[in-house]
C-alpha positions as CSV (number, residue, x, y, z in Angstrom):
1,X,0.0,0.0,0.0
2,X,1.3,3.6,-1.0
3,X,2.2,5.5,2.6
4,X,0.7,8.5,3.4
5,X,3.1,11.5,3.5
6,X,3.2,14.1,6.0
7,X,5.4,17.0,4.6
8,X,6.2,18.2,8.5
9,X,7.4,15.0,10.1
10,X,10.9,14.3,10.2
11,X,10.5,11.6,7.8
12,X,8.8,13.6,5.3
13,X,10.9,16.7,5.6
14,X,14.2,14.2,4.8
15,X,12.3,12.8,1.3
16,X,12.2,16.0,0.4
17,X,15.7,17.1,1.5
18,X,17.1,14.5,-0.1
19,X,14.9,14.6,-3.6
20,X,15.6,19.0,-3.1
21,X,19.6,18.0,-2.3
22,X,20.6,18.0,-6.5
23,X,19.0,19.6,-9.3
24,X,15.0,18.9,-9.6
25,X,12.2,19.5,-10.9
26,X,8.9,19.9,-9.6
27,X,5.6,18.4,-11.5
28,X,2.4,19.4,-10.5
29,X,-1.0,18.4,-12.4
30,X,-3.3,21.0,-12.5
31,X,-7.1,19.7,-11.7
32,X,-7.2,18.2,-8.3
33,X,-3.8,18.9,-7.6
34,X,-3.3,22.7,-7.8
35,X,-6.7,23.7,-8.3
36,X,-9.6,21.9,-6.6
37,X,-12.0,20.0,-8.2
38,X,-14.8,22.2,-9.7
39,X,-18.3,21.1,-11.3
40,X,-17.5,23.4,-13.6
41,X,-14.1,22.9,-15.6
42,X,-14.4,26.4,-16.7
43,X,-14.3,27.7,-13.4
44,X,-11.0,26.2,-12.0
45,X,-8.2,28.3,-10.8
46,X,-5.2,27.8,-8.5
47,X,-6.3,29.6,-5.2
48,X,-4.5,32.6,-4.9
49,X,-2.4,32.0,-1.3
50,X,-0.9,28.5,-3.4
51,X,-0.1,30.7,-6.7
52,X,1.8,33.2,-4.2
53,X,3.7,30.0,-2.9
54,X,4.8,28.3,-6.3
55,X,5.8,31.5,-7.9
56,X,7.9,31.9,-4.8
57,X,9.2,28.2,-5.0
58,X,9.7,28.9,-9.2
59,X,12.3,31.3,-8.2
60,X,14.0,28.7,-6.3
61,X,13.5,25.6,-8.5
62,X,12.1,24.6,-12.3
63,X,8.2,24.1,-11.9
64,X,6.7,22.3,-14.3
65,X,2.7,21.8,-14.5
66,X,1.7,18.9,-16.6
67,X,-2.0,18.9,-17.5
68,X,-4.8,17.8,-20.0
69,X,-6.1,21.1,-20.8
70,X,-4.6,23.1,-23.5
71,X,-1.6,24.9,-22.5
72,X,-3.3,28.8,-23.2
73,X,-6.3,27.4,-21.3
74,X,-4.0,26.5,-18.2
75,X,-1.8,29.3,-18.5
76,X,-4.5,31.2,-17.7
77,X,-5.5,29.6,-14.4
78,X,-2.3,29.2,-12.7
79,X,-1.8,33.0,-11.1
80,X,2.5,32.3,-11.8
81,X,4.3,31.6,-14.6
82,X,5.9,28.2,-14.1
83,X,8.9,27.5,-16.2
84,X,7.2,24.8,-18.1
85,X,4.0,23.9,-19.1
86,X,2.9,20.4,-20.6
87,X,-0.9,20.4,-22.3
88,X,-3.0,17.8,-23.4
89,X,-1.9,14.7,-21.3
90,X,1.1,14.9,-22.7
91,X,1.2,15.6,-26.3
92,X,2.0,19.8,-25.9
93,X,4.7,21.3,-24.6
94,X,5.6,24.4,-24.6
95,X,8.0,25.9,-27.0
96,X,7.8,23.1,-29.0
97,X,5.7,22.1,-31.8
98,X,3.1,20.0,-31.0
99,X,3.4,16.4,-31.4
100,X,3.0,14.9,-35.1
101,X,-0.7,13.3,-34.4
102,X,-3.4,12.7,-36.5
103,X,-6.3,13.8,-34.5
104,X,-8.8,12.9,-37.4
105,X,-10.6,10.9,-35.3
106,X,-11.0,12.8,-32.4
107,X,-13.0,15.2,-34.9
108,X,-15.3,12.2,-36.2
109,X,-15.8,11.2,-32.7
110,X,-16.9,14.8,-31.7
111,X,-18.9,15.4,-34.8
112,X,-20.8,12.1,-33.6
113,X,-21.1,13.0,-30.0
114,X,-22.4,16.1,-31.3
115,X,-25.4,14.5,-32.9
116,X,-26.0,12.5,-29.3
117,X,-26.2,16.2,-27.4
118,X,-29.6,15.9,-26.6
119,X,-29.1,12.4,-25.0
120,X,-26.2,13.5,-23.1
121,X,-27.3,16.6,-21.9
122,X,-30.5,14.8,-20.4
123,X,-28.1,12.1,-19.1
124,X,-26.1,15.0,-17.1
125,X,-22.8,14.6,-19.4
126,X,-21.2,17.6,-20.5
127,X,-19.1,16.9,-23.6
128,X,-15.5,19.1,-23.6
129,X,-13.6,19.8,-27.1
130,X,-9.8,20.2,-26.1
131,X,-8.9,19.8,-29.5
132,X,-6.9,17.1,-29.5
133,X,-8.5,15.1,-26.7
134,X,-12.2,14.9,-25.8
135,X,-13.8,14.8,-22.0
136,X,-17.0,14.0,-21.2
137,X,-18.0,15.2,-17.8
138,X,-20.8,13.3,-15.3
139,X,-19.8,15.3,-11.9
140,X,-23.0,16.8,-12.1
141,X,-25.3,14.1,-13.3
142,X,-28.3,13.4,-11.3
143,X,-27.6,9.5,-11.8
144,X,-24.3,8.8,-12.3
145,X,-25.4,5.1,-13.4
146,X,-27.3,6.2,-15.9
147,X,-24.7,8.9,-17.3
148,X,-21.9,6.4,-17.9
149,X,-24.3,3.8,-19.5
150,X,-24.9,6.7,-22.3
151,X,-21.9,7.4,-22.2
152,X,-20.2,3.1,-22.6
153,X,-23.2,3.0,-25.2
154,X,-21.8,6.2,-27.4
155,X,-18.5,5.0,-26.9
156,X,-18.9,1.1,-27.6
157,X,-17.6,0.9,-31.4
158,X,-14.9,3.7,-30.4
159,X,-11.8,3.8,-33.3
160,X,-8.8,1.8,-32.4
161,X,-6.4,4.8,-33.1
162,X,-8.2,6.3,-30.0
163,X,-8.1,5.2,-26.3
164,X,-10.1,6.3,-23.7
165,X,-9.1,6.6,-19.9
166,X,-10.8,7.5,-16.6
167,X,-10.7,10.5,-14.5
168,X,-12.4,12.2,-11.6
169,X,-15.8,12.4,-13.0
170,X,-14.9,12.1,-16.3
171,X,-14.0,9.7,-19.3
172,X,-11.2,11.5,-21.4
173,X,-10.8,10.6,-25.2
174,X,-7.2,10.9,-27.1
175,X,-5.3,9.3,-29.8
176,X,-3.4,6.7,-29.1
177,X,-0.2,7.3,-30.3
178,X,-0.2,10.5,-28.3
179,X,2.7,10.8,-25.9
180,X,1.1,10.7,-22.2
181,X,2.0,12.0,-19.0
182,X,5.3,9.6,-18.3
183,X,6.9,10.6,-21.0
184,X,6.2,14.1,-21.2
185,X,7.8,14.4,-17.4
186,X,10.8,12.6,-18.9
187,X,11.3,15.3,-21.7
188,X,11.0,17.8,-18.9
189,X,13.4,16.2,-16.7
190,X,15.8,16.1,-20.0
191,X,15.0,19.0,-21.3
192,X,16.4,20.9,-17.4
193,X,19.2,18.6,-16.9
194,X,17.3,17.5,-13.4
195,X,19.4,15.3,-11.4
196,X,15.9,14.5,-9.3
197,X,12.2,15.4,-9.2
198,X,9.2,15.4,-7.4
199,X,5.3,14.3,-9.2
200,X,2.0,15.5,-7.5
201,X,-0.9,14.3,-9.1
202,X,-4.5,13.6,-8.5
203,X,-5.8,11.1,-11.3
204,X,-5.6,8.3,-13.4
205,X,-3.5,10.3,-16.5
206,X,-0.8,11.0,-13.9
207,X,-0.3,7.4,-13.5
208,X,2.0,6.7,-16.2
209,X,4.7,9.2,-14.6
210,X,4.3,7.2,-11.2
211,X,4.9,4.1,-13.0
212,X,8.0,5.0,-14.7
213,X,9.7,7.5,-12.1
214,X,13.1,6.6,-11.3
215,X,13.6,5.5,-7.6
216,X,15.3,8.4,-6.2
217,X,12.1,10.8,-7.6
218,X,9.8,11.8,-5.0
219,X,6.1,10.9,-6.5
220,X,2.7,11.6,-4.4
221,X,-0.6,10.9,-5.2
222,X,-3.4,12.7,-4.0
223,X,-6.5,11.3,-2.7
224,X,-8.5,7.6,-1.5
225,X,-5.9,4.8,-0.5
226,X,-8.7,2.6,-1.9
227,X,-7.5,3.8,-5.4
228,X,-4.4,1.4,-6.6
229,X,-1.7,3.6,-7.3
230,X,2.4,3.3,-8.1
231,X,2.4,6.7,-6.6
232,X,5.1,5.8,-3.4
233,X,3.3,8.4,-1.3
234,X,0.2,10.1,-1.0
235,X,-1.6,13.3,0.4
236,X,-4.9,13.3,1.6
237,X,-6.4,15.8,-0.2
238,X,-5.9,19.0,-2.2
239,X,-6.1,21.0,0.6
240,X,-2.5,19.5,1.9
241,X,-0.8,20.6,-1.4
242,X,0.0,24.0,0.1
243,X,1.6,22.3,3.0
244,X,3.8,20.5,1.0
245,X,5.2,23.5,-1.1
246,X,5.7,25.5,2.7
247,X,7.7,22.2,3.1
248,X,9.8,22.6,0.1
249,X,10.0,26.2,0.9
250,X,11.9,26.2,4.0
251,X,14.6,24.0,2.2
252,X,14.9,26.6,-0.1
């Protein structure tokens, strides 16, 4: 079972000493991890007080924030400028052109889903167009049974170049060839020379970067201990995030 990590014990402030000691960097997802979880996607923003902490901690260290948004629909949610931003689950990065994918059938799986609005607005699933990926959001359905069973039927004869993948509230559609999460935080580390680096996430897409960390990375997943998770710690909730940057902070 993952361990649950207390950023001011003495056994939590040494993981971090030790994963601060070389040259890291510092991965953060953004829903669930640096902004709470919304019923609204549109409405999610890193609260103020932990924007004023990691702009202080991205003069000490690289931040990166990997996310499935868009990168100009993050950037403008964060309240800091971190010194690297990953969209799309992967596939974006910034100051780079975006990843060679055919995204073809995302847009004939839109169009399609498109025809199906009336069913899945009266099913309590709001359908998101990120361009290269697709959610499809049941936080607010009145019966969450009954929104996933629309959305399994719509889905059913879904094109094999496309996968689809879970999420807080939320089945996410992308291509399959895109590059995910765990490989986009290996480009980062490459791309900063990190020696080290620590992962917050939240959510099923940030599992592929706890699954191929390195052992000396620090990786925390937030949330149930129900969940399975290669995460080697976790946080309780989104509320101890802040916590956790004080904690990196004071061994700045």
């Amino acid at each position: 079972m993952t361990a649950w990590f207390r950023p001011d014990s003495p056994e939590g402030r040494a993981a971090l000493a030790a994963v601060l000691a070389g040259a890291p960097i510092l991965g953060f997802d953004f829903d669930g991890t640096l902004a709470p979880i919304v019923d609204h996607p549109a409405d999610a923003r890193v609260p103020p007080a932990l924007a004023h902490r990691l702009a202080l901690l991205a003069r000490r260290w690289p931040v990166a924030v990997l996310t499935g948004r868009s990168l100009p629909d993050v950037a403008s949610r964060l309240g800091f400028v971190p010194q690297h931003l990953v969209g799309h689950h992967g596939a974006q990065e910034a100051g780079q052109a975006l990843h060679a994918i055919d995204a073809s059938a995302v847009a004939a799986l839109l169009h399609r889903l498109q025809r199906h609005a009336v069913p899945l607005a009266a099913a309590g699933v709001e359908l998101e167009d990120k361009g290269l990926s697709l959610a499809l959001h049941y936080r607010r359905a009145p019966d969450v049974a009954l929104a996933l069973d629309c959305i399994d039927t719509l889905l059913a004869t879904l094109d094999p170049s496309l996968r689809r993948f879970g999420g807080h509230s939320v089945v996410n559609i992308a291509p399959a060839q895109a590059p995910d999460k765990g490989e986009a935080m290996w480009s980062v580390v490459r791309r900063f020379g990190a020696t080290s680096a620590v992962y917050v996430g939240d959510d099923v897409n940030d599992e592929p970067v706890f699954e191929r960390a390195a052992p000396h990375w620090l990786t925390l997943r937030i949330g149930d201990d129900k969940v399975p998770s290669r995460a080697r710690h976790r946080l309780a909730s989104q509320a101890e995030v802040p916590a956790l940057v004080d904690a990196m902070l004071a061994l700045g």
